[in-house]
C-alpha positions in Angstrom: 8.2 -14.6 12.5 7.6 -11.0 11.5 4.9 -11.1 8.4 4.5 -8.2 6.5 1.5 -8.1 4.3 1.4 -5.4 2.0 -2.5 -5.0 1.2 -3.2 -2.8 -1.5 -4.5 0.0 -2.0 -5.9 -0.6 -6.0 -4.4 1.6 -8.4 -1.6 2.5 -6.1 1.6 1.3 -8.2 1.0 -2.4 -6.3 2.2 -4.5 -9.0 5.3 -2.2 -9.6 6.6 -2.1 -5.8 5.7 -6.2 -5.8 8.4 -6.2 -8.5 10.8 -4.3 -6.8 10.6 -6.3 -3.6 11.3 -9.6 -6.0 14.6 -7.7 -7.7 15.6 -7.6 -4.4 14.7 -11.2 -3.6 18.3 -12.3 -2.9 20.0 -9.4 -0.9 16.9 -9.6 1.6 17.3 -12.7 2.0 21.1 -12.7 2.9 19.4 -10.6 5.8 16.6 -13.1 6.5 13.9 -11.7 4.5 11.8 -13.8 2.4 10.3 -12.5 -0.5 8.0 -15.3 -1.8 6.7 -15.1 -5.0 3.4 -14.2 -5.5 2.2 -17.3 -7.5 3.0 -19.1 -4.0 0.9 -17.7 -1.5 -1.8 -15.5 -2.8 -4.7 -18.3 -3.7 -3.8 -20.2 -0.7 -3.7 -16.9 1.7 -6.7 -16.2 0.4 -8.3 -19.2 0.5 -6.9 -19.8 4.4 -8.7 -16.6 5.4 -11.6 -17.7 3.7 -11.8 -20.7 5.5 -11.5 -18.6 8.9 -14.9 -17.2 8.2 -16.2 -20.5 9.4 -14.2 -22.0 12.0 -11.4 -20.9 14.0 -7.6 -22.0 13.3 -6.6 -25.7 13.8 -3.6 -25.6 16.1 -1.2 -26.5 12.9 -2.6 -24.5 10.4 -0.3 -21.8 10.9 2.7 -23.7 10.4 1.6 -25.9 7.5 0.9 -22.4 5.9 4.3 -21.2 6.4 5.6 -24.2 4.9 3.7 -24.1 1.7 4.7 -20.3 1.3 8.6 -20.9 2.2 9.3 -23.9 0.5 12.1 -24.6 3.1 13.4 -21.3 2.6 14.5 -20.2 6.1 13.6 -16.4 7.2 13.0 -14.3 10.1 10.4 -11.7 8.2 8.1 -12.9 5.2 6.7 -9.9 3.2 3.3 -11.1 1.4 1.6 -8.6 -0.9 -2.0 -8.7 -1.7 -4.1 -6.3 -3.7 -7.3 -8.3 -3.4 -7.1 -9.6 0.4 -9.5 -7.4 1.2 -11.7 -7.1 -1.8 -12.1 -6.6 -5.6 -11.9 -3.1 -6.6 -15.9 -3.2 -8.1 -17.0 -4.7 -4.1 -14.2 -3.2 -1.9 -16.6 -0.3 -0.9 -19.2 -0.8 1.5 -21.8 1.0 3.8 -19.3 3.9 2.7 -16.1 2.3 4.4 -12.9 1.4 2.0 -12.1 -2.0 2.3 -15.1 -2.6 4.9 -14.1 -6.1 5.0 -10.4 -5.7 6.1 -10.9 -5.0 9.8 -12.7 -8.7 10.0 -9.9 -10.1 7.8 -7.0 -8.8 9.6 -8.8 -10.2 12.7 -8.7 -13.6 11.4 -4.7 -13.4 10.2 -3.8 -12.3 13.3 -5.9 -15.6 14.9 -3.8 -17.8 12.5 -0.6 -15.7 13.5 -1.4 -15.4 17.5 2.5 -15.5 18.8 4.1 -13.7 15.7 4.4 -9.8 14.8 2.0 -8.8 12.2 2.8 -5.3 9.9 0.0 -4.3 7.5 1.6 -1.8 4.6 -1.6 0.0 3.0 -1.1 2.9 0.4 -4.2 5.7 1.2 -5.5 7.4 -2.3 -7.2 10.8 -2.8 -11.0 9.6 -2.8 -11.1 12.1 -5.6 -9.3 9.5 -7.9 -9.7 6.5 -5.9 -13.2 6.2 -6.2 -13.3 6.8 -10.2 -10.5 4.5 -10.6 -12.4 1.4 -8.4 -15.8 2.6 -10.5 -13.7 1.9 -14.0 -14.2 -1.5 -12.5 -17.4 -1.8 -11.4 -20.8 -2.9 -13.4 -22.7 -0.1 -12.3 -23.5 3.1 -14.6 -23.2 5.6 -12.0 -21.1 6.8 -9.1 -24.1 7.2 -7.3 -25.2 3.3 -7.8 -21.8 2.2 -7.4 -21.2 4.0 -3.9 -24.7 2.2 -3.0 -26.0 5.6 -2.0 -23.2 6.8 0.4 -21.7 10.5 0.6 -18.3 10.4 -1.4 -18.1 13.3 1.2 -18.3 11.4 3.9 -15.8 8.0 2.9 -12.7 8.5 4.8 -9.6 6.5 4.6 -9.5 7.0 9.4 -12.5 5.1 9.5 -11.4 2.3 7.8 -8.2 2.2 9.9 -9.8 2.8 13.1 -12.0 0.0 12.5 -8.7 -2.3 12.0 -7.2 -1.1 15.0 -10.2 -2.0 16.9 -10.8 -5.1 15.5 -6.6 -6.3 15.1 -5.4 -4.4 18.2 -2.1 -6.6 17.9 -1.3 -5.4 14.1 0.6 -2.7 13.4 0.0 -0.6 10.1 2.4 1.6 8.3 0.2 3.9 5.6 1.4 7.1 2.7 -0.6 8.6 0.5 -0.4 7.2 -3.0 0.1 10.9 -4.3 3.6 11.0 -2.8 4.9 7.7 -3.5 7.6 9.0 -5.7 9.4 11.0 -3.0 8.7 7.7 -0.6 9.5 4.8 -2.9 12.8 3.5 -1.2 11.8 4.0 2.6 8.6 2.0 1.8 10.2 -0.8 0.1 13.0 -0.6 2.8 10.6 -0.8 5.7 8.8 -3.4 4.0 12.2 -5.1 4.2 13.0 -3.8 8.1 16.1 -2.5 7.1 17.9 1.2 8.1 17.5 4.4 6.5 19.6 5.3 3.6 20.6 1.6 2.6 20.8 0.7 -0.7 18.3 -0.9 -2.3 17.6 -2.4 -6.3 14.9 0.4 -8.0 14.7 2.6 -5.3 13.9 5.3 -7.9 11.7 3.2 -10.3 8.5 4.9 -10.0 10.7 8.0 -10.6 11.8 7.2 -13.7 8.7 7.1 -14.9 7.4 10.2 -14.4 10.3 11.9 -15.0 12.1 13.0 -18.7 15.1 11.1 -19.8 16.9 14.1 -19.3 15.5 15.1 -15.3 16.8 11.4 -14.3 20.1 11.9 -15.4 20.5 15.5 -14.1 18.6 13.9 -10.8 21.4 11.0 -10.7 24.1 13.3 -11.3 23.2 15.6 -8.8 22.5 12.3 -5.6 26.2 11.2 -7.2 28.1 14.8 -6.5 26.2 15.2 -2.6 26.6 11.5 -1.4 25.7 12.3 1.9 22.1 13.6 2.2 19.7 12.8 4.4 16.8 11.1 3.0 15.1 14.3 3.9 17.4 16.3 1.7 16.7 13.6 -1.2 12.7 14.1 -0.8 13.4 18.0 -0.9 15.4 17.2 -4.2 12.7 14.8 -5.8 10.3 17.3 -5.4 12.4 20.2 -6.8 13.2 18.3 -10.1 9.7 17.0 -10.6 8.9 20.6 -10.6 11.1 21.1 -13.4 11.5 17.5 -15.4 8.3 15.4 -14.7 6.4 14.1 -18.0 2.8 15.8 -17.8 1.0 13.3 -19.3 2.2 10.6 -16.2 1.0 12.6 -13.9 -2.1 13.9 -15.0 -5.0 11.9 -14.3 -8.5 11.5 -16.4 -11.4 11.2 -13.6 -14.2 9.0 -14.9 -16.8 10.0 -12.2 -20.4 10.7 -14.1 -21.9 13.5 -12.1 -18.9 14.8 -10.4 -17.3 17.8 -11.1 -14.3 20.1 -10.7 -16.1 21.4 -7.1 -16.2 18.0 -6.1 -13.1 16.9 -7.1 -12.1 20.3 -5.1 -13.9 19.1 -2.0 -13.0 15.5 -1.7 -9.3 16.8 -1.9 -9.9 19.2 1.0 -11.5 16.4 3.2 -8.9 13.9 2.1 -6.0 16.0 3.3 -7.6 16.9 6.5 -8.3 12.9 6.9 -4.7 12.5 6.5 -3.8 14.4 9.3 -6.2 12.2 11.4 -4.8 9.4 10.1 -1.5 10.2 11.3 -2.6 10.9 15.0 -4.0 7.0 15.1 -2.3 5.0 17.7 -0.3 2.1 16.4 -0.3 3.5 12.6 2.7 4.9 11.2 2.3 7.4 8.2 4.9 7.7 6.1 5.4 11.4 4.9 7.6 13.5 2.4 
């Protein structure tokens, strides 16, 4: 079995690209590609890893998990997603590590998954926004409380996936950057799905479409309709370029909600996030999806 979980990141379109992976629900799984719904697996995933916090696997537990999430349904690669595998977003930050609780998680799924291949799909967000949007959440009354004390500075998306390489050597992780998800929408959802570059897929431009006018899609459509043959490259190039002229400002401008912080340290954490991206691109065994 190949298992694809798709983990999150919070407030990175998760919902929307789980609903895109069910339209396509039937043609994957003419290809062998089972698309659960979430309803089936996501308490009982949960509670399984749960359970793996005390005791190892039981030699059977594997397969009578497969069976409750198939339902009969026969398939060669199962893509799960789950925003809150590795956390709430008011608890997913800890000792200053995103999703410090993942590393030990994915440990455990790859115990109860020991002979099959195991790809973790994980969306990386500007800490800048990120860290607002999880404190929206949270009961605190300051950044400072809710951080527990650490330096926003100082939280880096590498760390976190480092400390799931070392601790699930075996998984392999494919990672963007949230901010570029509309240039990247159908290649994640088809590597999600395992299949080629440049085949068609149901909503490949959904998140598009929603940061774009009316008027930009249907110029944008027009345009992929009279050059059928561009490389995905070339489409990415031509995203970009009509987003510069057609995208809908108030979709793409965000209202940070970070008492104390300021336009500096938005400035800064942006600096250090794109520098961290670069690191996170050189990790061995990650593969980082870029425009």
């Amino acid at each position: 079995m190949q298992l694809v979980l798709h983990a999150g990141a919070h407030f990175t379109e998760d919902e929307r690209l789980v609903r895109c992976l069910l339209r396509n629900k039937e043609q994957f799984s003419n290809r062998g590609v089972a698309v659960p719904g979430p309803g089936k697996y996501r308490v009982l995933l949960r509670e399984t890893l749960d359970a793996l916090e005390e005791a190892p696997p039981a030699p059977e537990a594997r397969d009578i998990l497969l069976d409750a999430i198939l339902d009969e349904e026969s398939a060669d690669r199962m893509i799960l997603s789950h925003m809150y595998l590795f956390g709430a977003p008011r608890a997913c930050v800890r000792d200053g590590i995103i999703y410090h609780s993942a590393p030990q998680r994915l440990a455990h799924l790859s115990s109860l998954f020991p002979h099959d291949d195991i790809e973790v799909f994980l969306a990386m967000r500007n800490p800048a926004t990120f860290l607002p949007a999880l404190f929206t959440k949270a009961p605190q009354s300051d950044m400072e409380s809710f951080l527990r004390g650490a330096d926003p500075t100082e939280i880096l998306w590498s760390d976190t996936i480092d400390q799931i390489r070392t601790a699930a050597p075996r998984i392999t992780l494919t990672t963007w950057c949230f901010e570029d998800m509309p240039m990247l929408w159908a290649q994640i959802i088809r590597e999600m799905a395992g299949l080629e570059h440049g085949e068609k897929i149901i909503g490949g431009f959904d998140l598009l479409s929603e940061i774009m006018s009316d008027e930009g899609m249907q110029r944008f459509r027009a345009y992929l309709h009279s050059h059928p043959t561009m490389t995905e490259m070339q489409k990415r190039r031509v995203i970009a370029a009509f987003l510069d002229k057609f995208a809908i400002d108030d979709e793409i401008e965000e209202e940070l909600d970070a008492p104390g912080w300021d336009d500096s340290t938005v400035e800064t954490l942006t600096e250090i996030y794109e520098e961290d991206m670069a690191r996170v691109a050189r990790i061995p065994g990650v593969t980082f999806i870029a425009p």
